[in-house]
N, C-alpha and C positions, 0 to 999 in steps of 0.2 A: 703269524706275520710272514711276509712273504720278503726272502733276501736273494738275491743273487752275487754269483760270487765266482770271478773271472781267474783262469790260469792259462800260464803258458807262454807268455809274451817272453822278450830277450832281445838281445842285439846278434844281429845274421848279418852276412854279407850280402850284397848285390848278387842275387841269382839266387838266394839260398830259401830256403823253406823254412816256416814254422804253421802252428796248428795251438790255434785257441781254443778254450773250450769255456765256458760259462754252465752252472748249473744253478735252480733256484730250488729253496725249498721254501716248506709251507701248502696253506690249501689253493691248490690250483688245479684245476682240471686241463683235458687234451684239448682246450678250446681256448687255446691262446697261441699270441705270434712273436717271434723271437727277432732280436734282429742285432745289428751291431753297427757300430758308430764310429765315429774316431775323431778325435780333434788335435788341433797340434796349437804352439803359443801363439794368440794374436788373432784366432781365427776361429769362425764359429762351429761347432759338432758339426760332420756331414756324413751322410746315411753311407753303407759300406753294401749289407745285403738284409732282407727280410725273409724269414721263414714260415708262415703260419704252419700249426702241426698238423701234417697228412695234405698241405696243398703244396701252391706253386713258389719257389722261392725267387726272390727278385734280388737284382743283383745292381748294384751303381756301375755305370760305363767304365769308371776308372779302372774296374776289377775282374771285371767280366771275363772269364774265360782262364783267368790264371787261380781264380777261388775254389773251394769246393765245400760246399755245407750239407753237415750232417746231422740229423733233428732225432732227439726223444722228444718224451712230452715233457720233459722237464729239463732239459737240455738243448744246447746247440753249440757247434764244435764249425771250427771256418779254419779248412785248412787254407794257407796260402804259400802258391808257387812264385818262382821269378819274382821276386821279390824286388823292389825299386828304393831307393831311397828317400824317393813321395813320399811311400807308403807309412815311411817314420811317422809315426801319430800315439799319442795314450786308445787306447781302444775302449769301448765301454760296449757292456753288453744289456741289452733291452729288454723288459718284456713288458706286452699287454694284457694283459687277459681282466675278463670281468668290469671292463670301463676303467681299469685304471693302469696307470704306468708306473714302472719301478726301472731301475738302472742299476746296475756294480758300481764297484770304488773303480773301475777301470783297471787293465793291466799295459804296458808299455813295451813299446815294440820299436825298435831299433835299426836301420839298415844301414849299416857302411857302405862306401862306395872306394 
């Protein structure tokens, strides 16, 4: 059975950095795409960045440029710089592989201002 299972999340300041990291276990091969989410109360999940393993990673405009994602095949890690107080959201980490979808319990992420 295939689980993922997110760490890392915390309360940072404005400006400050942290670094998620999501791993799944189970049977899965290198032909699946990872990606990460976030949603805050009142509002619906919205896409943050996509990985498929060994291609190109897409990124949401909101993030673009201050993220940096890093891929095993059974992994993916999003650092994040400059951090904003937007960015406040539970975070939940994705994956596809083999037609089907699975998600984390989500980790929570915090930014004071």
């Amino acid at each position: 059975q295939v689980q993922l299972v997110e760490s890392g999340g915390g309360l940072v300041q404005t400006g400050g950095s942290l670094t998620l990291a999501c791993a799944a276990s189970g049977p899965i091969t290198q032909y699946n795409t990872m990606s990460w989410h976030r949603q805050t109360p009142g509002k619906q999940r919205e896409f943050v960045v996509s990985s498929p393993f060994g291609g190109k990673t897409a990124y949401a405009e909101s993030v673009a440029g201050r993220v940096t994602v890093s891929r095993g095949i059974r992994t993916i890690n999003l650092r994040m710089d400059s951090l904003k107080p937007e960015d406040t959201a539970l975070y939940y980490c994705k994956l596809l592989h083999d037609g089907r979808v699975y998600w984390g319990q989500g980790t929570q992420v915090t930014v004071s201002d």
